[in-house]
MDTraj code that builds the backbone (N, CA, C; nanometers):
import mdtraj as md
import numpy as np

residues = "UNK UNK UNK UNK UNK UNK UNK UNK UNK UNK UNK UNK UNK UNK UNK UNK UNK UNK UNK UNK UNK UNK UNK UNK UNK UNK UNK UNK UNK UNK UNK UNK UNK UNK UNK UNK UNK UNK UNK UNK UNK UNK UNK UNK UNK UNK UNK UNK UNK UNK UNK UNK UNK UNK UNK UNK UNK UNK UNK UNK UNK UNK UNK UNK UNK UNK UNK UNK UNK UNK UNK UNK UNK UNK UNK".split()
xyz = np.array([
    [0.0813, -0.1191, 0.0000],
    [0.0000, 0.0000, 0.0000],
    [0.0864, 0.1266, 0.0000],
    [0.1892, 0.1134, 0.0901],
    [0.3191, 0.2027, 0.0743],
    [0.3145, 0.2978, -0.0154],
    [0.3490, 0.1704, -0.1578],
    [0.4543, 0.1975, -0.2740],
    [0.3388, 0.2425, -0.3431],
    [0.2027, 0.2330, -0.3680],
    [0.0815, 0.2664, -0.4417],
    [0.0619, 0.4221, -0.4189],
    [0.0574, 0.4600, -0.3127],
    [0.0488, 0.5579, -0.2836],
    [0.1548, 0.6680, -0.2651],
    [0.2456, 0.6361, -0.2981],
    [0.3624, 0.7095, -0.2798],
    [0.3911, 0.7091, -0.4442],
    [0.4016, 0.6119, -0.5028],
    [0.3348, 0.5946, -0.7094],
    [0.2539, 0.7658, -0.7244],
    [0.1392, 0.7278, -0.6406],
    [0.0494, 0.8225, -0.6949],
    [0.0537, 0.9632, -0.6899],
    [0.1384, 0.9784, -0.5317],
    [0.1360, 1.1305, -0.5119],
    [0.2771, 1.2135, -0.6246],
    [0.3967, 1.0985, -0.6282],
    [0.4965, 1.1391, -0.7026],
    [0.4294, 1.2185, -0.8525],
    [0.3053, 1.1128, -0.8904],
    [0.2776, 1.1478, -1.0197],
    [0.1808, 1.3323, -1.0188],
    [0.1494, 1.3467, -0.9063],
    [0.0585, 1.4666, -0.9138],
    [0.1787, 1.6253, -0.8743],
    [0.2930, 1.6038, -0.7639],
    [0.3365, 1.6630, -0.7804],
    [0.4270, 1.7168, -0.8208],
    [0.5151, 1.8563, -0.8091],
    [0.5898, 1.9284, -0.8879],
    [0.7895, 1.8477, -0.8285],
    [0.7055, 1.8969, -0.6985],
    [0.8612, 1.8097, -0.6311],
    [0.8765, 1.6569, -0.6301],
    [0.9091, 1.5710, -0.6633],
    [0.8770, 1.4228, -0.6560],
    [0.9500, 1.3692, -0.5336],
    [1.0846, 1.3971, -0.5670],
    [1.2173, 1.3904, -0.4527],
    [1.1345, 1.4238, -0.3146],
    [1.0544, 1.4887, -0.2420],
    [1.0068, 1.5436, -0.1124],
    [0.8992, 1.4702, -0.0658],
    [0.8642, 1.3493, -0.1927],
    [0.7332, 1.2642, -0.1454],
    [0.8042, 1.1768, -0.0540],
    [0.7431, 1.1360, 0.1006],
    [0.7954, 1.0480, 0.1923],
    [0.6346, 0.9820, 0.2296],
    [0.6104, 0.8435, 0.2360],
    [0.5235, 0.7725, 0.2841],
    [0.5643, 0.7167, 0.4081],
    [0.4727, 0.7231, 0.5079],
    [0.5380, 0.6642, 0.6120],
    [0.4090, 0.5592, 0.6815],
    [0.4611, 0.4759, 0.7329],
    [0.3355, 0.3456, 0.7689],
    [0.3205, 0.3239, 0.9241],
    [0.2066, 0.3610, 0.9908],
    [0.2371, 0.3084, 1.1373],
    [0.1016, 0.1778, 1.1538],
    [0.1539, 0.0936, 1.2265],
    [0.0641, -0.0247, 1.2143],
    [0.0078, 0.0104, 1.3755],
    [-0.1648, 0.0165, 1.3061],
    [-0.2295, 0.0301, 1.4596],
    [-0.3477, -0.0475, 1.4994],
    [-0.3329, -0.1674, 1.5662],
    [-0.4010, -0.3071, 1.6074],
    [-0.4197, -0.3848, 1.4519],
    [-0.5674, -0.3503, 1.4117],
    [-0.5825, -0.4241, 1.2744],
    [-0.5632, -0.3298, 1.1680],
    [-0.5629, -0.1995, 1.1996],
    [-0.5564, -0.1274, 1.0858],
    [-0.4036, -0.0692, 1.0646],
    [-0.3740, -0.0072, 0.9247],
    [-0.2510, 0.0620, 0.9031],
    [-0.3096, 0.1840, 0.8378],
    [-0.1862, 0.3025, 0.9140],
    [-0.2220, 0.4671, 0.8980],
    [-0.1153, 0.4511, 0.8184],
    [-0.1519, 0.5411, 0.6948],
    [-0.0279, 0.5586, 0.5523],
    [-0.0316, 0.7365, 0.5944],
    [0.0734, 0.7764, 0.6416],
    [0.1032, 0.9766, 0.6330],
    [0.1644, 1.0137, 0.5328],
    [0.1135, 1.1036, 0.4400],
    [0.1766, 1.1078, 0.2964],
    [0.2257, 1.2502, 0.3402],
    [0.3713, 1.3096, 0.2867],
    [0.3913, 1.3514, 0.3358],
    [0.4481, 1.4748, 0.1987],
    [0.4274, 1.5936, 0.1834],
    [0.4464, 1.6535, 0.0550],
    [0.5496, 1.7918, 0.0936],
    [0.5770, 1.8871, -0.0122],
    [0.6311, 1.9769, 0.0367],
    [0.5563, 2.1179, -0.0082],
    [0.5112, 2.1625, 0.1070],
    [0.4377, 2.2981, 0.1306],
    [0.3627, 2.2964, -0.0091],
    [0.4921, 2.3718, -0.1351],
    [0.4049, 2.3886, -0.2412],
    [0.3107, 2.3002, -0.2879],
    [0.3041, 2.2279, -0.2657],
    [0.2345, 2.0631, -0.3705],
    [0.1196, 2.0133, -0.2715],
    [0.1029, 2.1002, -0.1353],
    [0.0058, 2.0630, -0.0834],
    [-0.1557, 2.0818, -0.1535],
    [-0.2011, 2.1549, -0.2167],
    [-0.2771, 2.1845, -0.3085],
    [-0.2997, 2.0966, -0.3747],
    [-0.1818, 2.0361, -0.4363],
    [-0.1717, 1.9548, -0.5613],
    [-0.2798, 1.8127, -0.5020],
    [-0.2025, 1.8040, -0.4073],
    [-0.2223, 1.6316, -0.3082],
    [-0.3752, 1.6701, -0.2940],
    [-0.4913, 1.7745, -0.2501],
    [-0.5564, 1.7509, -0.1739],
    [-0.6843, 1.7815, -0.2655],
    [-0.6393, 1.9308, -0.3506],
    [-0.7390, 1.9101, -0.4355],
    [-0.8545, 2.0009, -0.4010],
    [-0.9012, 2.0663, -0.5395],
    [-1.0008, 2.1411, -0.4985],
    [-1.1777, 2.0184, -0.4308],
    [-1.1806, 2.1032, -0.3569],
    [-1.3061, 2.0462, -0.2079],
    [-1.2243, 1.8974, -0.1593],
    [-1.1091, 1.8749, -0.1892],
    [-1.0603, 1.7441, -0.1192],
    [-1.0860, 1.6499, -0.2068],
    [-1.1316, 1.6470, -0.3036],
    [-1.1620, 1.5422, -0.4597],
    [-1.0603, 1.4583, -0.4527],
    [-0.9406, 1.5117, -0.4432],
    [-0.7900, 1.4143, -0.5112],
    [-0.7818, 1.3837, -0.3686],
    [-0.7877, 1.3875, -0.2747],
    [-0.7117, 1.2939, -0.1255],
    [-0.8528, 1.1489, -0.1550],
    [-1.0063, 1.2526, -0.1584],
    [-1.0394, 1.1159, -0.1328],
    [-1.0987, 1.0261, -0.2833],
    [-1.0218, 1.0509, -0.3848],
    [-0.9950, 0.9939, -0.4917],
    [-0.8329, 0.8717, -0.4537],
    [-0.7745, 0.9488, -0.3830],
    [-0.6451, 0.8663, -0.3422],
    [-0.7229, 0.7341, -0.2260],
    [-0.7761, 0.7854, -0.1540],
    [-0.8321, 0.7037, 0.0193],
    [-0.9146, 0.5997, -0.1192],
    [-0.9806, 0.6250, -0.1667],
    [-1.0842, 0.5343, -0.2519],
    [-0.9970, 0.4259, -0.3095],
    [-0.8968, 0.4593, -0.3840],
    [-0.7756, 0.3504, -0.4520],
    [-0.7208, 0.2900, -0.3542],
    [-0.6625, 0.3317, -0.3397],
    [-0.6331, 0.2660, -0.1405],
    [-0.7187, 0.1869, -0.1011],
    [-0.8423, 0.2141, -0.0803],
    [-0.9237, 0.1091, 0.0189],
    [-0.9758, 0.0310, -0.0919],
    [-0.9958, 0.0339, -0.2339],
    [-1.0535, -0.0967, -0.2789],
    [-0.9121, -0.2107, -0.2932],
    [-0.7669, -0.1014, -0.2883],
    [-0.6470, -0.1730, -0.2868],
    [-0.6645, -0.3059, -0.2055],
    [-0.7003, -0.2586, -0.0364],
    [-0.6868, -0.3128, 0.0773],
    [-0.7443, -0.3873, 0.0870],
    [-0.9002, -0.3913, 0.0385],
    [-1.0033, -0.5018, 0.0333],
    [-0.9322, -0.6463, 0.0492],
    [-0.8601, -0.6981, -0.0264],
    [-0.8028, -0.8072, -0.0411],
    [-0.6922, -0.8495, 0.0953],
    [-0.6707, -0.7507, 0.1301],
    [-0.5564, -0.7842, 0.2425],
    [-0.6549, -0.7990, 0.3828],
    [-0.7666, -0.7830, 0.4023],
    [-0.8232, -0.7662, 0.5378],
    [-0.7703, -0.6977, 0.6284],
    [-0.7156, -0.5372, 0.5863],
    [-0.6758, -0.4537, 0.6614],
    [-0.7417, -0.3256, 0.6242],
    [-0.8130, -0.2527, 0.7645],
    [-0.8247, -0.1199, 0.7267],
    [-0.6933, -0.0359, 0.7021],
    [-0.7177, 0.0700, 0.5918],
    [-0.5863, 0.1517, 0.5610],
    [-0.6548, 0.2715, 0.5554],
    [-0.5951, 0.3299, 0.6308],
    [-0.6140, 0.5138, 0.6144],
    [-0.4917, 0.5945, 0.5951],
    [-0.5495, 0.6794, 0.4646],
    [-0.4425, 0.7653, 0.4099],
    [-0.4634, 0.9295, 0.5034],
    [-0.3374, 0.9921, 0.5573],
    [-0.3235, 1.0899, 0.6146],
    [-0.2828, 1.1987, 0.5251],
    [-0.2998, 1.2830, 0.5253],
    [-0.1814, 1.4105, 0.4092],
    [-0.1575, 1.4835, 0.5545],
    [-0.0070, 1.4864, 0.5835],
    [0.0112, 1.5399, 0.6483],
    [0.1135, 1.6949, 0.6135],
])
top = md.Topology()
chain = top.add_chain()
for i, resn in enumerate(residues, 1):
    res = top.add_residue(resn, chain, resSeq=i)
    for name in ("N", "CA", "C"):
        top.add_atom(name, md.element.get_by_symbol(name[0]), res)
traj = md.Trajectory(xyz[None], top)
């Protein structure tokens, strides 16, 4: 789920080099913190939030198969 999402944000923003995914495992679920740089926050989130939860949507039909909740953070 990592590498999917860290795929995706590289492709939307300007800086690619500053994309960092980071994974914390919490009981059954895993928190993905995507992590961008200042400028490209826009980019990641999207006018009314469209593109984060266009990202959370790919992500969770990703996860379906693994029997893990995954939540994407933009931090």
């Amino acid at each position: 789920m990592k590498e999917l999402v860290e795929v995706i944000a590289k492709a939307l923003v300007d800086n690619p080099d500053e994309v960092v995914v980071t994974e914390k495992q919490e009981g059954k679920g895993i928190t993905l913190e995507l992590h961008v740089a200042q400028s490209d926050m826009g980019k990641v989130i999207g006018k009314q939030g469209r593109i984060a939860k266009a990202i959370r949507s790919v992500v969770k039909a990703a996860s379906f198969n693994e029997d893990q909740k995954v939540d994407v953070e933009i931090v």
